[in-house]
N, C-alpha and C positions, 0 to 999 in steps of 0.2 A: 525229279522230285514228284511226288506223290499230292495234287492236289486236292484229288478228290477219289474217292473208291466206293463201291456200291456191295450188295448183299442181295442175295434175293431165300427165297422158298428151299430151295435144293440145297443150296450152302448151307440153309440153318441145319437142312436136318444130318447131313454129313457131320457138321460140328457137335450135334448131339451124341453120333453116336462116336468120335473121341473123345469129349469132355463126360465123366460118369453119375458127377451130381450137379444138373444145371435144378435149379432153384425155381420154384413154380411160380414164382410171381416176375420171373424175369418173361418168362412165356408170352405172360399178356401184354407185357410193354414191351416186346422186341421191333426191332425197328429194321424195315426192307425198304429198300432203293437211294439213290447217293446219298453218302456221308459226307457231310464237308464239312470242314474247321470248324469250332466251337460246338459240334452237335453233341448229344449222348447219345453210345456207341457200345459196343459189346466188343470185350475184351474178353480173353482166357489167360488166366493170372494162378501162382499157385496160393495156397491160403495157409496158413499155421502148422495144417499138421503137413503140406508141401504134395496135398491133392491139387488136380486141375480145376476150377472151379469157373463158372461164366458169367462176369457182372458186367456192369455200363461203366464207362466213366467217359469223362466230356475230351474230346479231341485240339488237342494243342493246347501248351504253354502259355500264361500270360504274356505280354510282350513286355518288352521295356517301360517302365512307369507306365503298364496298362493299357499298352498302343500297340494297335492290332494282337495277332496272335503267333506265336510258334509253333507247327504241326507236323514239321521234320527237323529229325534232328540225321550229318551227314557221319557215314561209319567212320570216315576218312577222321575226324576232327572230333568225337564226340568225348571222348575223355578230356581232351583241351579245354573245352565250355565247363565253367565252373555251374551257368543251371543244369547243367542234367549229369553233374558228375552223383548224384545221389543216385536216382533215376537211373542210370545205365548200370551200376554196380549193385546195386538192392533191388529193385522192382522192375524187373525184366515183364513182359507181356508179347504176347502173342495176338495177332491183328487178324481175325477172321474175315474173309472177304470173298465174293466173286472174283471179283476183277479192279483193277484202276484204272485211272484216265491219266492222260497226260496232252497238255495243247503245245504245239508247236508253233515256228514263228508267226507263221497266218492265223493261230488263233483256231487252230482246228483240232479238234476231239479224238485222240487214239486212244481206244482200249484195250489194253493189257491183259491176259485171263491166262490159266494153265490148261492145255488141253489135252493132259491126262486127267485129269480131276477137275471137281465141282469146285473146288476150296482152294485159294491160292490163302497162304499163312506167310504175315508176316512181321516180322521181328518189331519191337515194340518194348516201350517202357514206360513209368509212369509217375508221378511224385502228388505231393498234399498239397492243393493250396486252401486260403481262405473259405471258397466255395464248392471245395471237394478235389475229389484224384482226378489230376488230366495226363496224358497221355500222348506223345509224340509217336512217329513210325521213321524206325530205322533206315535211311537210304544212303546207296552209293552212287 
C-alpha cells in the first residue's frame, strides 16, 4: 500500500510538459516533498471538454463516521466497495509523483521510484465530499 509519496522540482517540470494547460495560480501553491493522507496534493484529471488539466485536491477518503482516513483503495476489490463505486467509474485521476515509500515489519523506509524516468504516474480517482474532491491511489 501506498503510505506516503513525495514530489520534487524535476517531476513538476516533466508533468508540465505532458499536461498542456496547468493553471497559473496552481504554480505558486504547488507543493514539493512527502505527501501524506489528508494533505492537498496535485492531481491530473480530465475537465468538460476531456483536456488534461492539473488541480489539487486532498488525499484520502473520509473514514467511517469520520474516523481516520481512506487513502487506497485495492484494484483487487474496488468495484465491491460501495464508497468509491462512483469514484472508480466517473472520476478516474492520475497521481503525479517521484516516488513512494512503503515501511516494512521493522518499521523501515523503502523507496519505490522509476528509473527510466523522473515521474512514476499513478492510477487514481476521486469524488465530492462536504469539504471538497478527495482522492484515493489505486493499488494491488
Amino acid at each position: 500500500m501506498c503510505g506516503r509519496y513525495y514530489i520534487d522540482e524535476e517531476t513538476y517540470s516533466e508533468i508540465q510538459m505532458v499536461v498542456s494547460d496547468v493553471e497559473q495560480s496552481l504554480m505558486h501553491a504547488r507543493k514539493t516533498g512527502d505527501v501524506c493522507p489528508t494533505d492537498i496534493a496535485p492531481v491530473i484529471v480530465s475537465d468538460n471538454d476531456q483536456k488534461l488539466v492539473f488541480t489539487d485536491k486532498i488525499w484520502g477518503y473520509p473514514g467511517w463516521k469520520n474516523k481516520g482516513v481512506i487513502f487506497n483503495a485495492r484494484s483487487e476489490s474496488v468495484m465491491e466497495k460501495r464508497m468509491f463505486q462512483n469514484g472508480i467509474r466517473y472520476h478516474r485521476a492520475v497521481v503525479p509523483a517521484a516516488g513512494f515509500y512503503e515501511w516494512n515489519r521493522q518499521k523501515e523506509k523503502n523507496t519505490f521510484f522509476r528509473k527510466d524516468s523522473r515521474v512514476l504516474y499513478m492510477a487514481g480517482f476521486f469524488d465530492r465530499y462536504n469539504d471538497g474532491e478527495h482522492f484515493v491511489i489505486l493499488t494491488t
